[in-house]
Each structure stands twice: as structure tokens, then as C-alpha cells.
DOKE-295199 format. One line per field, with one value per residue: residue number from 1; x, y, z of N, C-alpha, C, CB in turn; residue in three letters. Coordinates in nm, 3 decimals. Each point is the difference from the previous one (the first is absolute). Glycine has a CB too. Example, Ala and Ser with C-alpha at 12.3 -4.5 7.8 and 13.67 -1.06 7.14 Angstrom:
residues 2
resi	(1  2)
n_x	(1.319  0.154)
n_y	(-0.569  0.222)
n_z	(0.780  -0.197)
ca_x	(-0.089  0.082)
ca_y	(0.119  0.119)
ca_z	(0.000  0.006)
c_x	(0.090  -0.077)
c_y	(0.120  0.109)
c_z	(0.000  0.073)
cb_x	(-0.189  0.118)
cb_y	(-0.117  -0.063)
cb_z	(0.125  -0.215)
resn	(ALA  SER)
end
This chain:
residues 180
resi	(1  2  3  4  5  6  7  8  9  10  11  12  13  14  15  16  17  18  19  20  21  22  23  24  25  26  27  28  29  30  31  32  33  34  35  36  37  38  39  40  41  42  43  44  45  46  47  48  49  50  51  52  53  54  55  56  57  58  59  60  61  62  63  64  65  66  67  68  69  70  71  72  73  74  75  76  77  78  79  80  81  82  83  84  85  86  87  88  89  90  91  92  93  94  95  96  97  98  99  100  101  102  103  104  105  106  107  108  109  110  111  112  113  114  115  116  117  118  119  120  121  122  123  124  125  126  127  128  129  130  131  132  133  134  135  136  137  138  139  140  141  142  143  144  145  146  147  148  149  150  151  152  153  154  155  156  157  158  159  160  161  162  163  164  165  166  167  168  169  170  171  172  173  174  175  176  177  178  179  180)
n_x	(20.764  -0.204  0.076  -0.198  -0.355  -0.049  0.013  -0.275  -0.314  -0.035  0.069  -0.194  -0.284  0.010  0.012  -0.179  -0.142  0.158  -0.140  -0.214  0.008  0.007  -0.145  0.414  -0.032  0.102  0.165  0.168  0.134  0.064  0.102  0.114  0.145  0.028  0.150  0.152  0.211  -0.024  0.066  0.172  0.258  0.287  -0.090  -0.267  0.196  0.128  -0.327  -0.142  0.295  -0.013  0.089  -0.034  -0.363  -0.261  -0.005  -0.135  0.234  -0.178  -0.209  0.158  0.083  -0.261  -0.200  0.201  0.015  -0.279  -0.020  0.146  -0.193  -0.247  -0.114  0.112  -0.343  0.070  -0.013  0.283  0.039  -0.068  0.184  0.334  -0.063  -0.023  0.257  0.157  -0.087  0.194  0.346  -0.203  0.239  0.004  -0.316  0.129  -0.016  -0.272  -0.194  -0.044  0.025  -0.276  -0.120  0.093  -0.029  -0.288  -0.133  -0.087  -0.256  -0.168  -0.024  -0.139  0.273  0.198  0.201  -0.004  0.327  -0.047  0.295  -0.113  0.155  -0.092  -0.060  -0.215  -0.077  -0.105  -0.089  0.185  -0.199  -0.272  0.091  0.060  -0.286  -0.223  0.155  0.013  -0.360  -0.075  0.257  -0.032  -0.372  0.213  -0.119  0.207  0.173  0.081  0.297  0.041  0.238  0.016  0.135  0.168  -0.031  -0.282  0.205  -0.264  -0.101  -0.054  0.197  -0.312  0.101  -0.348  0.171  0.092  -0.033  0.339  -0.310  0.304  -0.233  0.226  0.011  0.181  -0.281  0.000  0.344  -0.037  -0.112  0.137  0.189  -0.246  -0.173  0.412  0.108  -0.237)
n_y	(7.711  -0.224  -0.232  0.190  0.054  -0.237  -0.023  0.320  -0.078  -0.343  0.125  0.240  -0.227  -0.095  0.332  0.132  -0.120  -0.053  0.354  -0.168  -0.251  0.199  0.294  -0.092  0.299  0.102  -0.239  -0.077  0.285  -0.018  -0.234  0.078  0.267  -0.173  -0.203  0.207  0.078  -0.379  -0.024  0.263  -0.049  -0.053  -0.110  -0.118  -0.091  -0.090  -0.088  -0.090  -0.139  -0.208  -0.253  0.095  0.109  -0.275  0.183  0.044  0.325  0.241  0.096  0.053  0.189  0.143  -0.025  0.178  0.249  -0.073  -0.014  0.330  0.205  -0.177  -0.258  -0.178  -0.041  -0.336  0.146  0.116  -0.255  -0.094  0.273  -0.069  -0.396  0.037  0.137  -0.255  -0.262  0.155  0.039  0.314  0.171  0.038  0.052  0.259  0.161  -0.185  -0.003  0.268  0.022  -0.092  0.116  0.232  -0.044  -0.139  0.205  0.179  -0.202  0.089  0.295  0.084  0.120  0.162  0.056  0.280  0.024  0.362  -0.009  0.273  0.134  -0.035  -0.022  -0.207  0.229  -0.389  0.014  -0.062  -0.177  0.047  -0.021  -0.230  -0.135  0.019  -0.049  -0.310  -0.093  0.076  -0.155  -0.174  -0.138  0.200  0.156  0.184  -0.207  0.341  -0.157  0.249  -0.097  0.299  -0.114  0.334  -0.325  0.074  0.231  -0.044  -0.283  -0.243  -0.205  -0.089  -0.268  0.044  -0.302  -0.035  0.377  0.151  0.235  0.049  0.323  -0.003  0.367  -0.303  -0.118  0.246  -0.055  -0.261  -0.003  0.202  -0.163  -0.196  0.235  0.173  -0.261  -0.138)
n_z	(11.326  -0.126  0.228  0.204  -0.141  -0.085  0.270  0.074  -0.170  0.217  0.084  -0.116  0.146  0.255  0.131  -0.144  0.150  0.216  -0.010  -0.276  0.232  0.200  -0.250  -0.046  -0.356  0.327  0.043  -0.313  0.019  0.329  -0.053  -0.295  0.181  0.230  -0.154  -0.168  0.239  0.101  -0.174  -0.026  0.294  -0.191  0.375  -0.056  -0.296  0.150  0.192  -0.306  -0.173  0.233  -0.278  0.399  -0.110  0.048  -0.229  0.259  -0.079  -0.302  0.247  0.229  -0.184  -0.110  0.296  0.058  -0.225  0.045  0.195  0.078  -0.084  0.061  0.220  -0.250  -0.088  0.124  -0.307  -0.010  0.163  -0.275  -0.160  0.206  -0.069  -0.333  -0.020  0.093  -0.151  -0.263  0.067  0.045  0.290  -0.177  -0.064  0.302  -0.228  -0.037  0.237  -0.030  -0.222  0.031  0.184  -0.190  -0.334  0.111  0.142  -0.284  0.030  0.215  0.044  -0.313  0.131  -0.219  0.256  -0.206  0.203  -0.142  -0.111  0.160  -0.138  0.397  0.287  -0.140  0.276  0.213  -0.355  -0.140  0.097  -0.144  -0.327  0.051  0.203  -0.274  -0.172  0.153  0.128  -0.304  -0.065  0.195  0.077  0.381  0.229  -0.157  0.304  -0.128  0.123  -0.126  -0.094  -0.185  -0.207  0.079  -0.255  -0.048  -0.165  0.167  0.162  0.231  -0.029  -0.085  0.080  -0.041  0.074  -0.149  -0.002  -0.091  0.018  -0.101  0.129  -0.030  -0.155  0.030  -0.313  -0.294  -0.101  0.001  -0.084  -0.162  -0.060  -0.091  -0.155  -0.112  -0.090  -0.223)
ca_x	(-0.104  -0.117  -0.009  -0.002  -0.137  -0.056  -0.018  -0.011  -0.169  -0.045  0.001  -0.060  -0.137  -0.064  -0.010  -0.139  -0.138  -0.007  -0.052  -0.168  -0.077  -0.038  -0.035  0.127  0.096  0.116  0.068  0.091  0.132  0.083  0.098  0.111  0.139  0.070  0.080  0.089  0.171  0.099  0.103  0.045  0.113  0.111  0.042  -0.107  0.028  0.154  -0.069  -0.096  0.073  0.052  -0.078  -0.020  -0.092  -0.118  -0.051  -0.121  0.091  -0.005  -0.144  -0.017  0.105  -0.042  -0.102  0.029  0.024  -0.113  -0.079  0.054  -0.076  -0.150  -0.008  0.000  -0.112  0.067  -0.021  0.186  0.110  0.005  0.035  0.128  0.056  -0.008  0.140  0.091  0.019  0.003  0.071  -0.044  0.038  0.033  -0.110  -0.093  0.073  -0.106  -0.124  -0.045  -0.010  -0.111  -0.172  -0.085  -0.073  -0.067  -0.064  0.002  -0.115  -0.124  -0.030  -0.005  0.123  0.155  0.087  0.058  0.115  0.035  0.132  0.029  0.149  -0.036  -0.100  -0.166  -0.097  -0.104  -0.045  0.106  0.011  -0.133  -0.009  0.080  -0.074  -0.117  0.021  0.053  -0.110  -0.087  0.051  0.038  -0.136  0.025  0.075  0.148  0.114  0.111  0.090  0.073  0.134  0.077  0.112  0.023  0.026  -0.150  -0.036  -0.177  -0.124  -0.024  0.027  -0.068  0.008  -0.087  0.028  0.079  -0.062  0.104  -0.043  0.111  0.000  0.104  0.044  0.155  -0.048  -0.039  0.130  0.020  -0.053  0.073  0.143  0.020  -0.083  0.082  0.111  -0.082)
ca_y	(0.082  -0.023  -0.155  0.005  0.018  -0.117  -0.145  0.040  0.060  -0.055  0.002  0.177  -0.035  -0.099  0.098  0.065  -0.032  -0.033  0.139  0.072  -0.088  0.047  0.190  0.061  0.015  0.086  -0.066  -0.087  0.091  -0.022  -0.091  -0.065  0.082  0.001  -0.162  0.038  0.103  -0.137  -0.057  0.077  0.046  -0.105  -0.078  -0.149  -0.089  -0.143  -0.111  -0.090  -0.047  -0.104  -0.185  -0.073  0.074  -0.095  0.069  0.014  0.065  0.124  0.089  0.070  0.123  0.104  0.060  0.042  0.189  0.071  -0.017  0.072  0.121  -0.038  -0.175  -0.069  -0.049  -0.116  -0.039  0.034  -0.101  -0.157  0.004  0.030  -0.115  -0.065  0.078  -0.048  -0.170  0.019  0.101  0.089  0.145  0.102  0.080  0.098  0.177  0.035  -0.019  0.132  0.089  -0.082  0.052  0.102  -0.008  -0.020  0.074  0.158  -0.053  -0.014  0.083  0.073  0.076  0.005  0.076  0.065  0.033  0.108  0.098  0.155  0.080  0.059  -0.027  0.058  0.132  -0.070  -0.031  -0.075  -0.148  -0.034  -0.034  -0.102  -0.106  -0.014  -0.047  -0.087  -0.094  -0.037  -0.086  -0.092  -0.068  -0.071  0.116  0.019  0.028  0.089  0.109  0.098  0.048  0.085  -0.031  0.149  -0.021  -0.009  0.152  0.051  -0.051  -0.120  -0.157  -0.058  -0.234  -0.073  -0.129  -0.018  0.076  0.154  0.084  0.091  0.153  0.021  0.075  -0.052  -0.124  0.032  0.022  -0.126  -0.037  0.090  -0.029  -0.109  -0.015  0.039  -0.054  -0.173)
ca_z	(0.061  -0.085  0.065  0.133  -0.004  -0.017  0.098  0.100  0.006  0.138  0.145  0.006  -0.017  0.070  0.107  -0.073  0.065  0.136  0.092  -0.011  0.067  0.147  0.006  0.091  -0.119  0.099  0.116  -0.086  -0.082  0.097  0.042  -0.119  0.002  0.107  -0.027  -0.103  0.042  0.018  -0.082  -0.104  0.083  -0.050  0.087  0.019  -0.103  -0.005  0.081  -0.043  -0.090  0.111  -0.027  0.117  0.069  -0.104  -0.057  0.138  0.118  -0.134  0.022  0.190  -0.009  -0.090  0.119  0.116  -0.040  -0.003  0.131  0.032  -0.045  -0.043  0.036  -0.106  0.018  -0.016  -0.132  -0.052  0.031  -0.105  -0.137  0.007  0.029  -0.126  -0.085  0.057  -0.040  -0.098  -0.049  -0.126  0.074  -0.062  -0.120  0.074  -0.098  -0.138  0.093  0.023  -0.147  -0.058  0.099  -0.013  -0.115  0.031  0.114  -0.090  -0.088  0.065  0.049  -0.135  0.047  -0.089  0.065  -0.182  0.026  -0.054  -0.023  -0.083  -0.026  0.085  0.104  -0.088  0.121  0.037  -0.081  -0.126  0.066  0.028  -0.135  -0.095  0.044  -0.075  -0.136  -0.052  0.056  -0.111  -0.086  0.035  0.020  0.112  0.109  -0.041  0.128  -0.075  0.046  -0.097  0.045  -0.092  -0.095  -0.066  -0.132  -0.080  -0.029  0.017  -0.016  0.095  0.027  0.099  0.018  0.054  -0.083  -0.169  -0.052  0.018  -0.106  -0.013  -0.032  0.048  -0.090  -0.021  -0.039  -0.093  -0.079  -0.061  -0.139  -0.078  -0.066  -0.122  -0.148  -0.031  -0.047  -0.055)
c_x	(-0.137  0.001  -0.097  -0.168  -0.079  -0.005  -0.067  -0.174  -0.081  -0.013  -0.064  -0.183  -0.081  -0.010  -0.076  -0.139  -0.006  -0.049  -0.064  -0.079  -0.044  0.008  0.117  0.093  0.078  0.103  0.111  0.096  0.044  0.106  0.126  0.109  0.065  0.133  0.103  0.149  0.034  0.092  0.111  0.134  0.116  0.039  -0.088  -0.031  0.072  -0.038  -0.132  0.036  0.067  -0.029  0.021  -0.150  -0.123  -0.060  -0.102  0.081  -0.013  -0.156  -0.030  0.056  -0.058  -0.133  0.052  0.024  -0.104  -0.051  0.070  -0.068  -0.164  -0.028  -0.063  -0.101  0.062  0.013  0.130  0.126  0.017  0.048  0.158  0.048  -0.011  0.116  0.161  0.001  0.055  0.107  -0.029  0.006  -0.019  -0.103  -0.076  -0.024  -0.111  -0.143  -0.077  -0.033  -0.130  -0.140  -0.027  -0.032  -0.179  -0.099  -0.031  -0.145  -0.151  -0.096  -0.071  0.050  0.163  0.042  0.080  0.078  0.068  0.134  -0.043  0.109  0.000  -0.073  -0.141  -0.085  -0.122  -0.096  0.019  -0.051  -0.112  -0.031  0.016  -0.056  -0.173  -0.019  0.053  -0.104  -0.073  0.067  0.011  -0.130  0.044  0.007  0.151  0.112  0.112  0.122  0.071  0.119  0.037  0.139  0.032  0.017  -0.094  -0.016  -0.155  -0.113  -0.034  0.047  -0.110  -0.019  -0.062  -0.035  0.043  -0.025  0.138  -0.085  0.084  -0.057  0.042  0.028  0.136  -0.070  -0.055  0.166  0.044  0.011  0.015  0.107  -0.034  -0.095  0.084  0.082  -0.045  0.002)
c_y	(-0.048  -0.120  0.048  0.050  -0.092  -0.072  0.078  0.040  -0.115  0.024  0.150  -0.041  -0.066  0.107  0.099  -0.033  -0.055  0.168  -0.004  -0.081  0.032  0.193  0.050  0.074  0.080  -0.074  -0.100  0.104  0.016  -0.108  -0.059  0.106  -0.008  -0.133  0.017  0.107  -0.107  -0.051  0.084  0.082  -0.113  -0.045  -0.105  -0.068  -0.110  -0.073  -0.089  -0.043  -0.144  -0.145  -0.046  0.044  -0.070  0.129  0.049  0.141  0.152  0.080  0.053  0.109  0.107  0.060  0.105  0.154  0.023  0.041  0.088  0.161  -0.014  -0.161  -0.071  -0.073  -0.136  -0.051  0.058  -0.065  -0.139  0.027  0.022  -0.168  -0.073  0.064  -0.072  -0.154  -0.004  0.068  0.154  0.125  0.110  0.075  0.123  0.155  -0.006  -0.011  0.112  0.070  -0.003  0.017  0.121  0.085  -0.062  0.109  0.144  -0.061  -0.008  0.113  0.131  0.120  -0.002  0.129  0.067  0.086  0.088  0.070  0.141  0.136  0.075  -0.019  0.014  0.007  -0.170  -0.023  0.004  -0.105  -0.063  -0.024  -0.126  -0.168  -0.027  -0.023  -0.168  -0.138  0.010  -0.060  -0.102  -0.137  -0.033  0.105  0.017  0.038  0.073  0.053  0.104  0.017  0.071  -0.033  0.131  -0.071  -0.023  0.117  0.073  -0.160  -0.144  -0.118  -0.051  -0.147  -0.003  -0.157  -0.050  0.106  0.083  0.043  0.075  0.153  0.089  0.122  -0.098  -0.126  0.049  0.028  -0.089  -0.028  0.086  -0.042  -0.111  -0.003  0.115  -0.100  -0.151  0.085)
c_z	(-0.044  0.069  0.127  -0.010  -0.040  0.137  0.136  -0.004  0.034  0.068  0.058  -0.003  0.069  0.107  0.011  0.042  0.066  0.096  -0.084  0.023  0.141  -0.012  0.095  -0.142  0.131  0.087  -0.089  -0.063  0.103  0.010  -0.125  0.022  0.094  -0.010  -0.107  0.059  0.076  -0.076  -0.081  0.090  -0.001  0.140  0.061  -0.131  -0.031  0.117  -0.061  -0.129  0.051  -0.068  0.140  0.060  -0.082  -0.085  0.060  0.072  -0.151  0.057  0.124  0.004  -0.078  0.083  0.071  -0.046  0.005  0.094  0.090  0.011  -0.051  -0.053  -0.108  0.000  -0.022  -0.167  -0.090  0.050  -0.120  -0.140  0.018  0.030  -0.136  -0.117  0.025  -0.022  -0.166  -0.054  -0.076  0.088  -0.063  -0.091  0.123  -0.062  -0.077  0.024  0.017  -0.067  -0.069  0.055  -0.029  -0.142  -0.022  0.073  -0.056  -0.060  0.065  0.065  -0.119  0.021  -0.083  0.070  -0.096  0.100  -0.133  0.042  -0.059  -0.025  0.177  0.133  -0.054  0.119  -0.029  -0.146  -0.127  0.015  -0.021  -0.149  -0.047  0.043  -0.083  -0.090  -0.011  0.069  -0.065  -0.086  0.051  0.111  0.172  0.125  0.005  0.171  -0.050  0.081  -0.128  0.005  -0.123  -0.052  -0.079  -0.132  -0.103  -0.072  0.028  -0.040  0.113  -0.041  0.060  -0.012  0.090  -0.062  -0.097  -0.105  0.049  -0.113  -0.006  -0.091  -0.044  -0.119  -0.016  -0.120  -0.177  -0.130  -0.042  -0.097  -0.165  -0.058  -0.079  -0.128  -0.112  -0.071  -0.089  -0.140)
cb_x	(0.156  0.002  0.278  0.296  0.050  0.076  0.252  0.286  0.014  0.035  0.226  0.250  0.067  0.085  0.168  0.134  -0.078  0.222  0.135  0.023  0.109  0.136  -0.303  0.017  -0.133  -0.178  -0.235  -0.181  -0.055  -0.176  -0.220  -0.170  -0.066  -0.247  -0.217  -0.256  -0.028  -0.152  -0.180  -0.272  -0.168  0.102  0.132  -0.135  -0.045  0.246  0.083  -0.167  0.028  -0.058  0.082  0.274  0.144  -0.100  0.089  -0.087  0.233  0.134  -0.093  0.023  0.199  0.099  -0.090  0.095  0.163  -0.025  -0.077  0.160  0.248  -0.013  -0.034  0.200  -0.178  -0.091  -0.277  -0.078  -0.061  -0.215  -0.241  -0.012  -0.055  -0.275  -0.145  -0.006  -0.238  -0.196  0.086  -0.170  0.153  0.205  -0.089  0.087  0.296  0.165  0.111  0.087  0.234  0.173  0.023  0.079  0.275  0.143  0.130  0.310  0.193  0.127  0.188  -0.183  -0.144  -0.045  -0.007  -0.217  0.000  -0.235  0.156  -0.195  -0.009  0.036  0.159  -0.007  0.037  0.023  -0.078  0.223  0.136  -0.061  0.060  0.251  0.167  -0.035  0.061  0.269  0.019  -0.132  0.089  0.254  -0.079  0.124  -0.183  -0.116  -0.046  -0.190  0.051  -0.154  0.071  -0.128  -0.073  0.130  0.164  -0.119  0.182  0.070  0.028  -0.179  0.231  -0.097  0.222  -0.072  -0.099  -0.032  -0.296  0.296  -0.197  0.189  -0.044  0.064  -0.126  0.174  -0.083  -0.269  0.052  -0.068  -0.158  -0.073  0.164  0.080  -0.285  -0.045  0.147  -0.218)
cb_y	(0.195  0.124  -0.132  0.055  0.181  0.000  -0.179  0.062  0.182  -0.075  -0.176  0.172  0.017  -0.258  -0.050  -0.005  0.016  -0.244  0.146  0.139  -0.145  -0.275  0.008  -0.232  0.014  0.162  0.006  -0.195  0.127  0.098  -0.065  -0.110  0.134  0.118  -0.152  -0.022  0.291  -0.053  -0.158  0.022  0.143  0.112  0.177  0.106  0.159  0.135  0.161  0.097  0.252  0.162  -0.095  -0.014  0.243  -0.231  -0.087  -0.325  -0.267  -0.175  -0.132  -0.191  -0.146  -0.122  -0.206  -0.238  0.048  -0.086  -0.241  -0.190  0.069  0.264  0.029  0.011  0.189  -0.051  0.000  0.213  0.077  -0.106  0.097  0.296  0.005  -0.045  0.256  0.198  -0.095  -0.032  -0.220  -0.161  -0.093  -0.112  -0.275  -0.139  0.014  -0.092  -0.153  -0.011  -0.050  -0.155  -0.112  -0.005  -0.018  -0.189  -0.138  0.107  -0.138  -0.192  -0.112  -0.105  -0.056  -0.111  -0.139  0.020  -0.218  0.005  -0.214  -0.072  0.084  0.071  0.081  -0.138  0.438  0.105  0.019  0.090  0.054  0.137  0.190  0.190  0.061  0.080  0.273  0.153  -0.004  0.159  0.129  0.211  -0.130  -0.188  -0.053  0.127  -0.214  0.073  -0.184  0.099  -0.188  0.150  -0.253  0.183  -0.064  -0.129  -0.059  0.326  0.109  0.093  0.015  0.208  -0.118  0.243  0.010  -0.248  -0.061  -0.037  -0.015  -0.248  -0.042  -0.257  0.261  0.047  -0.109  0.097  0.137  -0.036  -0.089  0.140  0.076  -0.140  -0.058  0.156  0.133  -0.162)
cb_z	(0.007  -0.237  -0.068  0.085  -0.023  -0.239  -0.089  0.026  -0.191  -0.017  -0.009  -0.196  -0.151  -0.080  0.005  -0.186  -0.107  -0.054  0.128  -0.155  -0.141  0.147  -0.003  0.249  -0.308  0.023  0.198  -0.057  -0.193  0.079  0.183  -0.210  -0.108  0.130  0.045  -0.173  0.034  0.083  -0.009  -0.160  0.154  -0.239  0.021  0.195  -0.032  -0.087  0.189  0.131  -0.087  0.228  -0.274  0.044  0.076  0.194  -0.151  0.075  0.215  -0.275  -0.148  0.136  0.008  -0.245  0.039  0.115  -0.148  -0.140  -0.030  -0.080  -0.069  -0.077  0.249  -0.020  -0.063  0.259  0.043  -0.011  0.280  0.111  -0.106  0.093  0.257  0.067  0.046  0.148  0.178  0.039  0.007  -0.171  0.098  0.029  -0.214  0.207  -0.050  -0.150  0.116  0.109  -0.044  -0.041  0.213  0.235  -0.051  -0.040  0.191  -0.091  -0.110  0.025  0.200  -0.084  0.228  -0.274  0.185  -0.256  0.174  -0.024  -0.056  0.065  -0.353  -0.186  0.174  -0.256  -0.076  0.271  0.148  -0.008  0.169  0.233  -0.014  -0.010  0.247  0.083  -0.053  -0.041  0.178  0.025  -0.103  -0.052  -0.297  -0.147  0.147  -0.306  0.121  -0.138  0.215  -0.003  0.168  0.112  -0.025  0.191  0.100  0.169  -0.181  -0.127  -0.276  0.068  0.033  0.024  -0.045  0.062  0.077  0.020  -0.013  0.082  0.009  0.004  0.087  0.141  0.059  0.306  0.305  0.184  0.093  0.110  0.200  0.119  0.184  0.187  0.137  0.157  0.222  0.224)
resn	(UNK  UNK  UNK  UNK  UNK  UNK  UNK  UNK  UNK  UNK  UNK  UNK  UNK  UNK  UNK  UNK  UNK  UNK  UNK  UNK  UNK  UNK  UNK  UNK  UNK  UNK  UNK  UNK  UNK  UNK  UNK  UNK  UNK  UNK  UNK  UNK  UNK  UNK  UNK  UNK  UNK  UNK  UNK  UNK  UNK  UNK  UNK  UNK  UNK  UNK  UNK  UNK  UNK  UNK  UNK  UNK  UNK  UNK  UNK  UNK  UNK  UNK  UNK  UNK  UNK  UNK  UNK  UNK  UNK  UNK  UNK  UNK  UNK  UNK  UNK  UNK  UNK  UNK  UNK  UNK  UNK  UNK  UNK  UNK  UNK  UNK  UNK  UNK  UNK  UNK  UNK  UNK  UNK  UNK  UNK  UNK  UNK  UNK  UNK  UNK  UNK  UNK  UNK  UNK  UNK  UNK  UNK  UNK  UNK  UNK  UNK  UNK  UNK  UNK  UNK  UNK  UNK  UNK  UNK  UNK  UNK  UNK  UNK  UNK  UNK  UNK  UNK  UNK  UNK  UNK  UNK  UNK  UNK  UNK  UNK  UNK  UNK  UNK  UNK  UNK  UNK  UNK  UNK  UNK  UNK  UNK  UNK  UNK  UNK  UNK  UNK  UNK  UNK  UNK  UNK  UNK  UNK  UNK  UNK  UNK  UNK  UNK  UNK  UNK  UNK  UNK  UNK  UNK  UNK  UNK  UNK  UNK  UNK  UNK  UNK  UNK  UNK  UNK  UNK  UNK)
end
């Protein structure tokens, strides 16, 4: 996994500033996730696994799905032909993963993703959104989801960042400073 990113943050970068070159970031995330579920679909995998297939015909093919739901700029055509000359399809997944990390970055934007014991009311949300955009110096994108096994309180990931609220988390920790 660690290998495949590596080889994949080139190609994540060159594409980066190719859309903040043309003020397209939106349209490039579009197309990478789109391309990325291509490849990542196991029956067009074993056609682009195919060795009788060039590598001109791999990238037409990945054009063509897309292009289907959303048209392929020539400049993304060329970055899917370079992928494809290069044997590097398959990084598309990580490609995406990468841009839009990237693209968070740029936008100075994050996507935090709150656990709670409970449903949390409009200004719960607003709270936690204001708090965590002063901590965090960015604009906050929040979803939510509940976990009755939390017993109370929150989870919150933002990016490599967890804030464990959690009563189930506080117990935790509890037990092990108990048993050390």
C-alpha cells in the first residue's frame, strides 16, 4: 500500500497543478473519482489487465466510461494516456485519495466526521463546527453519524487528527491507567 502511494504522488501532483493551472480543482476531482471507480470495478479490471490491449486502447476505454457521465478534458485524456503507457492504472484509487487531500489543502477546507452516542440538533453541530474551525484555522465539511456503543459524548476525524470524547473512550483509558 505505502509502495503504490509513493509511486502514485507524481502523478497526483502533476495533475494538481495542471487544474490550479487552469482553475479547474472541481472538474479534476470529478474526473479522477470517476476514473478511479473505473478501474477499481472488478469486470473492467480484467479487461484492463488484458496484455493483448495497447496501452492507447487501456486509456480510450477508461475515456470512454467516463466520458459517459462527465466529458473528458484533452488534458485528462493525456494524463490517462500517460498512466496507461506507464502501466500505472491501477494507482488511480490512490491518485484520487491524494488529489483530494491535496485540494482540502488548497481550498483550506477539511472534511471531520463526527461520531456520536446520539442524534446531535442543529446547534450542537454549529457548536462543534465553530470550535473546531478555530482550532483547526480551516473551513469545516461535517458529517455525522451515531454509535449507541459510545454511551455519550463524541468521536471526532479530521484527517489524522481523532478527538475521543467518547464516554465509551474516557473508560478506556480509565481501565488502562487502572491496570499499568
Amino acid at each position: 500500500m505505502a509502495e503504490s502511494i509513493t509511486v502514485a504522488r507524481p502523478y497526483t501532483k502533476a495533475a494538481f497543478e495542471t487544474a490550479l493551472a487552469q482553475g479547474d480543482l472541481g472538474s479534476w476531482s470529478e474526473f479522477l473519482n470517476m476514473a478511479a471507480a473505473v478501474v477499481a470495478d472488478p469486470s473492467l479490471a480484467l479487461v484492463l489487465d488484458n496484455p493483448e490491449l495497447t496501452a492507447a486502447k487501456k486509456a480510450q476505454l477508461v475515456t470512454d466510461v467516463v466520458n459517459g457521465s462527465h466529458p473528458v478534458s484533452q488534458q485528462a485524456q493525456n494524463f490517462l494516456n500517460l498512466l496507461a503507457e506507464n502501466k500505472r492504472l491501477s494507482l488511480l484509487p490512490e491518485v484520487s485519495n491524494l488529489y483530494e487531500t491535496l485540494k482540502a489543502n488548497q481550498e483550506q477546507s477539511i472534511d471531520v466526521s463526527i461520531v456520536s452516542a446520539f442524534d446531535l440538533g442543529n446547534e450542537q453541530q454549529d457548536k462543534l463546527t465553530q470550535a473546531l474551525n478555530a482550532m483547526l484555522s480551516r473551513e469545516i465539511n461535517i458529517t455525522s453519524t451515531t454509535d449507541a456503543s459510545l454511551l455519550g459524548g463524541v468521536i471526532v476525524y479530521a484527517g489524522d487528527l481523532v478527538i475521543d470524547g467518547s464516554v465509551k473512550g474516557k473508560l478506556s483509558k480509565l481501565a488502562e491507567a487502572m491496570n499499568a
